[in-house]
mmCIF file of the N, C-alpha and C atoms, coordinates in Angstrom:
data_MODEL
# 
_entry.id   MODEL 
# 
loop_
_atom_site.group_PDB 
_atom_site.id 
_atom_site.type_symbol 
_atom_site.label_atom_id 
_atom_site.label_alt_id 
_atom_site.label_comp_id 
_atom_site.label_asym_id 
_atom_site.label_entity_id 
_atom_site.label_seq_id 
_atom_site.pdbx_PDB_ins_code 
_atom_site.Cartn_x 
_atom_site.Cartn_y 
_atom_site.Cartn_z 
_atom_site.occupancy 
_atom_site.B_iso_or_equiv 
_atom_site.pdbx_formal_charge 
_atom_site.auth_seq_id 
_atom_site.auth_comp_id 
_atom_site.auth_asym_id 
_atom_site.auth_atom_id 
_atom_site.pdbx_PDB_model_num 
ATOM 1   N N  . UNK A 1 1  ? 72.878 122.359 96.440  1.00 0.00 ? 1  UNK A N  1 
ATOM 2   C CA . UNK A 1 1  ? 74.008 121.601 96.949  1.00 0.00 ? 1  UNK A CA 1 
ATOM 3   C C  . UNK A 1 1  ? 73.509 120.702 98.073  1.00 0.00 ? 1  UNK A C  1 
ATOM 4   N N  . UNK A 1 2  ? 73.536 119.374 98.118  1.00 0.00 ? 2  UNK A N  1 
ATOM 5   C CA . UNK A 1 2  ? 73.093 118.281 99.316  1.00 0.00 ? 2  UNK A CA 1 
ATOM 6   C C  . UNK A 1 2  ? 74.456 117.673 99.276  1.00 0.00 ? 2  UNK A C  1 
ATOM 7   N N  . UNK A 1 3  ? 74.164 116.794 100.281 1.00 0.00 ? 3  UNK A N  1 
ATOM 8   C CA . UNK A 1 3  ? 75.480 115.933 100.978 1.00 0.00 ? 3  UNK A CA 1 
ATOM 9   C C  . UNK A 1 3  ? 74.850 114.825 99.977  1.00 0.00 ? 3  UNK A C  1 
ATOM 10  N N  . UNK A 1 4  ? 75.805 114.038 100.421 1.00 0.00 ? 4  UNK A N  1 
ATOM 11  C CA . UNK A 1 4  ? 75.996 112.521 99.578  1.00 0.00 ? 4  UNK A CA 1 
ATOM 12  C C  . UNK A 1 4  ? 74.453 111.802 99.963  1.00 0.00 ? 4  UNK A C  1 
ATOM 13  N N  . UNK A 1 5  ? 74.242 111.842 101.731 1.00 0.00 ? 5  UNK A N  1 
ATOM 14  C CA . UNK A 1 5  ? 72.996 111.118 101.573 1.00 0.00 ? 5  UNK A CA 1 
ATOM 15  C C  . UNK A 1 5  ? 71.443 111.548 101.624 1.00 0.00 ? 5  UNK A C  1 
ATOM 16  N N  . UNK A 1 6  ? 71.712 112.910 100.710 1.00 0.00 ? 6  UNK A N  1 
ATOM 17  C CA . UNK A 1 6  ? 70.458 113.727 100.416 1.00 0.00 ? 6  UNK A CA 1 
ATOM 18  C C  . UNK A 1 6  ? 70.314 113.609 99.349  1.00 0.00 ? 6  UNK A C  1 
ATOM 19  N N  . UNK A 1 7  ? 68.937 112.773 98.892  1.00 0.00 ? 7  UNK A N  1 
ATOM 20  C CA . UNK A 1 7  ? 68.693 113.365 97.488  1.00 0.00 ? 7  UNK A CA 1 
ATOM 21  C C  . UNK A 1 7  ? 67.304 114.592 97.287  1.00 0.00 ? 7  UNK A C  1 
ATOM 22  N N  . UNK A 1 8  ? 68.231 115.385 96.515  1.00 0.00 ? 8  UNK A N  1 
ATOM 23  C CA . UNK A 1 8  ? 67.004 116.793 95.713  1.00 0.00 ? 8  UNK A CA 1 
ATOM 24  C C  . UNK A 1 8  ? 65.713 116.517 95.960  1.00 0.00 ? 8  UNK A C  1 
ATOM 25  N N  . UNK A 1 9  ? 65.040 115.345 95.747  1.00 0.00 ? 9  UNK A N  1 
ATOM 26  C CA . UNK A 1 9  ? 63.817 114.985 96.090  1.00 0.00 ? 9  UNK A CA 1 
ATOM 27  C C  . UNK A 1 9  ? 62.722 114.949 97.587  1.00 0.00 ? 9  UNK A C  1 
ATOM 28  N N  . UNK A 1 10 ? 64.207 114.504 98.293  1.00 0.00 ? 10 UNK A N  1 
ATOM 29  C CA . UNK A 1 10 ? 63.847 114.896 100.082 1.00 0.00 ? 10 UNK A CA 1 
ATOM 30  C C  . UNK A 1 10 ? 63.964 116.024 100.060 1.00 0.00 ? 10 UNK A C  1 
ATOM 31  N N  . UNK A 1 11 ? 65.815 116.716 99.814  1.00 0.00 ? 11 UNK A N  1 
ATOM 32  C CA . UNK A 1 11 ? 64.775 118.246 99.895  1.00 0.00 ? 11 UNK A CA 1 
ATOM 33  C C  . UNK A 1 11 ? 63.802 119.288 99.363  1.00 0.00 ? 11 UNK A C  1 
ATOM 34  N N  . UNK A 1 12 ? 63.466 118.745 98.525  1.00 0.00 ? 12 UNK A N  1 
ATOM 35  C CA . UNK A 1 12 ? 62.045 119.527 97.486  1.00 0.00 ? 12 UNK A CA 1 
ATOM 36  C C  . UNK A 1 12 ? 60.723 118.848 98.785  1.00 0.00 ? 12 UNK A C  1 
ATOM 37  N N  . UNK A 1 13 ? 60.618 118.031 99.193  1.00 0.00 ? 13 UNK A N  1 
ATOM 38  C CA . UNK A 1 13 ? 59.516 117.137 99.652  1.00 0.00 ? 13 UNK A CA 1 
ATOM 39  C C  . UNK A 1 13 ? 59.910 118.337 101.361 1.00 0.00 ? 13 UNK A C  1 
ATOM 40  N N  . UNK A 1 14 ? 60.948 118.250 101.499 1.00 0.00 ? 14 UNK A N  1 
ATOM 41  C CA . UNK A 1 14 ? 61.100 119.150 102.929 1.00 0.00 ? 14 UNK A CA 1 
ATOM 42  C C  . UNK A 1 14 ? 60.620 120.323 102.882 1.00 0.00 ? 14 UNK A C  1 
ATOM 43  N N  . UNK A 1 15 ? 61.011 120.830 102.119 1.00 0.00 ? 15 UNK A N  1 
ATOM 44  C CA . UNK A 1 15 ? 60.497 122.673 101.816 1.00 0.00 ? 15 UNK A CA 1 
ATOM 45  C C  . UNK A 1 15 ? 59.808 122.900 101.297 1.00 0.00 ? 15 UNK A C  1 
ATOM 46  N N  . UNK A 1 16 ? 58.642 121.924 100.624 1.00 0.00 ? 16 UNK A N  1 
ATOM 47  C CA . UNK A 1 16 ? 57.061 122.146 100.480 1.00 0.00 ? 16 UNK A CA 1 
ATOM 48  C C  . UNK A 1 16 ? 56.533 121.378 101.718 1.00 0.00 ? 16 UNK A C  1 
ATOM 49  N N  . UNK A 1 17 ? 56.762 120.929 102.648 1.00 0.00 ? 17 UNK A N  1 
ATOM 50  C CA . UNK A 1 17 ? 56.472 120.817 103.584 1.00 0.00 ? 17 UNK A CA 1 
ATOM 51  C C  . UNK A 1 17 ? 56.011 122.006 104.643 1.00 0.00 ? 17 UNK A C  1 
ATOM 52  N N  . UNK A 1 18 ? 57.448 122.650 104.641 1.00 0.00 ? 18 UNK A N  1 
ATOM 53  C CA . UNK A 1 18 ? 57.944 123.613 105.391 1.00 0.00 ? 18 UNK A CA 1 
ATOM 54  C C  . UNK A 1 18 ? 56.909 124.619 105.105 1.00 0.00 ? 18 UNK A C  1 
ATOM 55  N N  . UNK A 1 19 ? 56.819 124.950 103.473 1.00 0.00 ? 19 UNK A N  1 
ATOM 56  C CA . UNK A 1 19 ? 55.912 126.284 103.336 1.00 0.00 ? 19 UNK A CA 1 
ATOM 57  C C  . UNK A 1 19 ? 54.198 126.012 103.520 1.00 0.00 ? 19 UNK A C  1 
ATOM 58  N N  . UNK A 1 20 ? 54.397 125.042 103.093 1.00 0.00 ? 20 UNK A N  1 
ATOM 59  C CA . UNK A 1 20 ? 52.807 124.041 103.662 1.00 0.00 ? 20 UNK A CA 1 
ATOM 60  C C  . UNK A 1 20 ? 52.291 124.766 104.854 1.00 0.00 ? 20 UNK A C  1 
ATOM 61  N N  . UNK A 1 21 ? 53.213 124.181 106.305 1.00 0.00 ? 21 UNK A N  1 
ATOM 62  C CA . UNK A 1 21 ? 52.643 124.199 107.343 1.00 0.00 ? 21 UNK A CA 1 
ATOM 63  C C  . UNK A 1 21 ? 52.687 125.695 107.602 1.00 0.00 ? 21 UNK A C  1 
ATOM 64  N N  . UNK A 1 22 ? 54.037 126.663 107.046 1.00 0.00 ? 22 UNK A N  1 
ATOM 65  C CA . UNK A 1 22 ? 53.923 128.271 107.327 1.00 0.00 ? 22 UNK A CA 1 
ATOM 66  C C  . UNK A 1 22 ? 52.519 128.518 106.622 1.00 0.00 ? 22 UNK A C  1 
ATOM 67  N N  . UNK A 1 23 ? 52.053 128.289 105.400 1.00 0.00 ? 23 UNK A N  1 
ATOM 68  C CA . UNK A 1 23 ? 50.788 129.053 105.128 1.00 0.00 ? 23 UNK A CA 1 
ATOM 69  C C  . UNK A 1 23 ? 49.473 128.565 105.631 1.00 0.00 ? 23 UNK A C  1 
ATOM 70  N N  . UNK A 1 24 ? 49.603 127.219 106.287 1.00 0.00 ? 24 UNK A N  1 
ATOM 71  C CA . UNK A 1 24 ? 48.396 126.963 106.753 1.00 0.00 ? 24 UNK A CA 1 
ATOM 72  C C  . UNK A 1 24 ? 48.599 127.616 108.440 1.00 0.00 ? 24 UNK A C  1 
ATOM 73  N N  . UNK A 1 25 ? 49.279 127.734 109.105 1.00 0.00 ? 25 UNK A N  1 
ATOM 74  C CA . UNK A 1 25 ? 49.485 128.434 110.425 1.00 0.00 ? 25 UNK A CA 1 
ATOM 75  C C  . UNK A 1 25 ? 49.390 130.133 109.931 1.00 0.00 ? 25 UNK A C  1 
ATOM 76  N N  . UNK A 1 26 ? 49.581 130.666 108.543 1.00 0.00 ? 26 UNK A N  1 
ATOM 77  C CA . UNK A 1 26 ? 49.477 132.002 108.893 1.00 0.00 ? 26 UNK A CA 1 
ATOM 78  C C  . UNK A 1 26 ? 47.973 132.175 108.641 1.00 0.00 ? 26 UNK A C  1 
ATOM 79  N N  . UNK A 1 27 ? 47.087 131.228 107.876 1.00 0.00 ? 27 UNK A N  1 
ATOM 80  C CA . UNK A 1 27 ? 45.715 131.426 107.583 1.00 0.00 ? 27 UNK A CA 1 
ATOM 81  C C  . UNK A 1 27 ? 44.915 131.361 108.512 1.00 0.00 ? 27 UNK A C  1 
ATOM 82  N N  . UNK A 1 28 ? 45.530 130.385 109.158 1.00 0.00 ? 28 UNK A N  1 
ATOM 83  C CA . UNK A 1 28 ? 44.764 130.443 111.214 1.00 0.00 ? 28 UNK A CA 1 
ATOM 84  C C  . UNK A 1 28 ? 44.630 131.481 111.881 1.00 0.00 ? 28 UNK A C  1 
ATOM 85  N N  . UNK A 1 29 ? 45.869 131.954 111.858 1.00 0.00 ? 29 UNK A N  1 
ATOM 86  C CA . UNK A 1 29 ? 46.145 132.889 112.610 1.00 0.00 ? 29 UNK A CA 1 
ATOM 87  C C  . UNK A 1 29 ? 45.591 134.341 112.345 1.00 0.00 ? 29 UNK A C  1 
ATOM 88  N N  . UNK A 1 30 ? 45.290 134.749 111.317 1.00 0.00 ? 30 UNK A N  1 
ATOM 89  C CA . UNK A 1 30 ? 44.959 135.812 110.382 1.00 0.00 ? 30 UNK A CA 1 
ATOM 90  C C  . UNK A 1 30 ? 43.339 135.518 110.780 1.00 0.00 ? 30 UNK A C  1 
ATOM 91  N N  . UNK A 1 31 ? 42.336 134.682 110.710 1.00 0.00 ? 31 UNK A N  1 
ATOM 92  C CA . UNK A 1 31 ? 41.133 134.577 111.255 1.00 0.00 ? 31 UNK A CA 1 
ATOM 93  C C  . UNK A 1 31 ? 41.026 134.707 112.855 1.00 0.00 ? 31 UNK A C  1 
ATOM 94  N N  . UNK A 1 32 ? 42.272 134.251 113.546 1.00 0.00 ? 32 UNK A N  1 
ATOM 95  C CA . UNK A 1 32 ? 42.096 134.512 114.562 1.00 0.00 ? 32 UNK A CA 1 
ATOM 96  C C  . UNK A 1 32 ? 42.242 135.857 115.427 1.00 0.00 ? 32 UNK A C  1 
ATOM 97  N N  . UNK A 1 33 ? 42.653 136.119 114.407 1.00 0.00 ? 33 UNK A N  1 
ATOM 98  C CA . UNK A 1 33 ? 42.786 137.769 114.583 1.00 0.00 ? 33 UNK A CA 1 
ATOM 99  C C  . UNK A 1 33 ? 41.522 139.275 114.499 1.00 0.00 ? 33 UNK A C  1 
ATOM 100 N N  . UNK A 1 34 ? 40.867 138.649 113.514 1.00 0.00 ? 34 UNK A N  1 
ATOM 101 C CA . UNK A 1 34 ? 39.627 139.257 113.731 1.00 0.00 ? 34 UNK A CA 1 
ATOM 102 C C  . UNK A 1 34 ? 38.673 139.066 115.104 1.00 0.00 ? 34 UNK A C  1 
ATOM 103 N N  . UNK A 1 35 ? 38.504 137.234 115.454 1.00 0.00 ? 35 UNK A N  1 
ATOM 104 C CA . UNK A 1 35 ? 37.907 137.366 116.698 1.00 0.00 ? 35 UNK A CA 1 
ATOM 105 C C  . UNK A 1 35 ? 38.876 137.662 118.245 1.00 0.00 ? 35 UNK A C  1 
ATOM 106 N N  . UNK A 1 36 ? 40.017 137.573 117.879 1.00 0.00 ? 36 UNK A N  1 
ATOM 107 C CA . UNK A 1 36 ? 40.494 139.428 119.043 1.00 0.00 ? 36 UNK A CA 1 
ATOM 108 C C  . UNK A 1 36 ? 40.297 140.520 118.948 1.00 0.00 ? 36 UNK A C  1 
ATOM 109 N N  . UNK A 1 37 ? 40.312 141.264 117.886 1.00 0.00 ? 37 UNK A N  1 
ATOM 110 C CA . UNK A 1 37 ? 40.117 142.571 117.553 1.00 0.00 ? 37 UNK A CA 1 
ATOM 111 C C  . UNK A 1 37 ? 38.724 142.353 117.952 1.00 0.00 ? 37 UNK A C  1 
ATOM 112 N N  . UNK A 1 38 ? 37.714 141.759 117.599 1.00 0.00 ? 38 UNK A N  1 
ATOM 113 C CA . UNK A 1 38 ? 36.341 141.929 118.457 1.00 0.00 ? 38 UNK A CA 1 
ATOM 114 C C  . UNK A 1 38 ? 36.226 141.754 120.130 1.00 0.00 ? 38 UNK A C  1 
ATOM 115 N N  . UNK A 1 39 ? 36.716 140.784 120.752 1.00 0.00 ? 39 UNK A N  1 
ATOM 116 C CA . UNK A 1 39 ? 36.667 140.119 121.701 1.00 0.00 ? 39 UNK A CA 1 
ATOM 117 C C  . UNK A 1 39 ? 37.401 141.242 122.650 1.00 0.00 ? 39 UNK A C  1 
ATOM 118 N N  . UNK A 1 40 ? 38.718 141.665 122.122 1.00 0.00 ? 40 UNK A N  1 
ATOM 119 C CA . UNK A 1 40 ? 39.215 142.804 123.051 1.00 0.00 ? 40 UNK A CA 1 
ATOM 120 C C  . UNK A 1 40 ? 39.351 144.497 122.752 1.00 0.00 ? 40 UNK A C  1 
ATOM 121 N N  . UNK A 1 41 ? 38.380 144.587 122.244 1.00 0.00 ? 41 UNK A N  1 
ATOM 122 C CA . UNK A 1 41 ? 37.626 145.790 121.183 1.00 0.00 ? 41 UNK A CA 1 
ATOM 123 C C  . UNK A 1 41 ? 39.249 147.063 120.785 1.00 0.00 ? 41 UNK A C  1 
ATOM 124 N N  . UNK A 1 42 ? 40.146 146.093 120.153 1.00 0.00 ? 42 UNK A N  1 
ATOM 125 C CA . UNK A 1 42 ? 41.180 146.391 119.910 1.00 0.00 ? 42 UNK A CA 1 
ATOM 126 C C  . UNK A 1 42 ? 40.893 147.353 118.233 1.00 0.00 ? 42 UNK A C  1 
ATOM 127 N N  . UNK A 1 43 ? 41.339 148.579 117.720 1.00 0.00 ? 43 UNK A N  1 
ATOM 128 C CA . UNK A 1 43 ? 40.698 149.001 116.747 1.00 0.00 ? 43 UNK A CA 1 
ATOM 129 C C  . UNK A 1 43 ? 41.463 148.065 115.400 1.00 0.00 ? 43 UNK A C  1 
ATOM 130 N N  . UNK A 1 44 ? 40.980 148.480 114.046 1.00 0.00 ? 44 UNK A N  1 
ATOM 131 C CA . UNK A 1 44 ? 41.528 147.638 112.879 1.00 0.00 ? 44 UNK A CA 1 
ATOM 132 C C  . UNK A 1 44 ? 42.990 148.286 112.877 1.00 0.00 ? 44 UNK A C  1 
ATOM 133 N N  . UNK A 1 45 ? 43.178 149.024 112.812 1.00 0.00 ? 45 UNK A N  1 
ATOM 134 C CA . UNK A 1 45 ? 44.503 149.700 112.782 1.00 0.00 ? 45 UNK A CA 1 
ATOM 135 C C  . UNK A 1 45 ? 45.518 149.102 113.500 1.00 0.00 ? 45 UNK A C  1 
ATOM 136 N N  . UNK A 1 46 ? 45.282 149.029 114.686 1.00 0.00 ? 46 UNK A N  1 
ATOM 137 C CA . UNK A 1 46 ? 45.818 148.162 115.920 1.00 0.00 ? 46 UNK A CA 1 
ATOM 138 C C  . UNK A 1 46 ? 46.612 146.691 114.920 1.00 0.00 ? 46 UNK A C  1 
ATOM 139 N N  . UNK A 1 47 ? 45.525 145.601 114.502 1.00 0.00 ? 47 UNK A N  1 
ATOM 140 C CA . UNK A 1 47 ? 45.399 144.373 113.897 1.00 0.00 ? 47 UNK A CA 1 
ATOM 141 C C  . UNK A 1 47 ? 45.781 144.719 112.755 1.00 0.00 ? 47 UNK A C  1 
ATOM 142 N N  . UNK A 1 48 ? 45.858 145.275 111.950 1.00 0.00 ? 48 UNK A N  1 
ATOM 143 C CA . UNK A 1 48 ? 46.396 145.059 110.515 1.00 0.00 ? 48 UNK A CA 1 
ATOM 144 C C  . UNK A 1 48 ? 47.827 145.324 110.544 1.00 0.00 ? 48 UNK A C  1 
# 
């Protein structure tokens, strides 16, 4: 359902956007996570 001056196409183009930038920020983040768990000798258990 969009309003009159949405077309399906903006929002298809919005919400692969959207999941775009969520999976490239969770892939960052997920590497960055190993060099804490080293850096603040936090155990794996802790991090996973």
């Amino acid at each position: 359902m969009s309003t009159p001056g949405t077309s399906p196409r903006r929002i298809f183009i919005s919400v692969a956007a959207l999941l775009l930038t969520a999976g490239w920020s969770a892939n960052h983040f997920a590497s960055v996570l190993v060099a804490l768990r080293e850096q603040l000798n936090l155990s794996p258990l802790l991090v996973n």
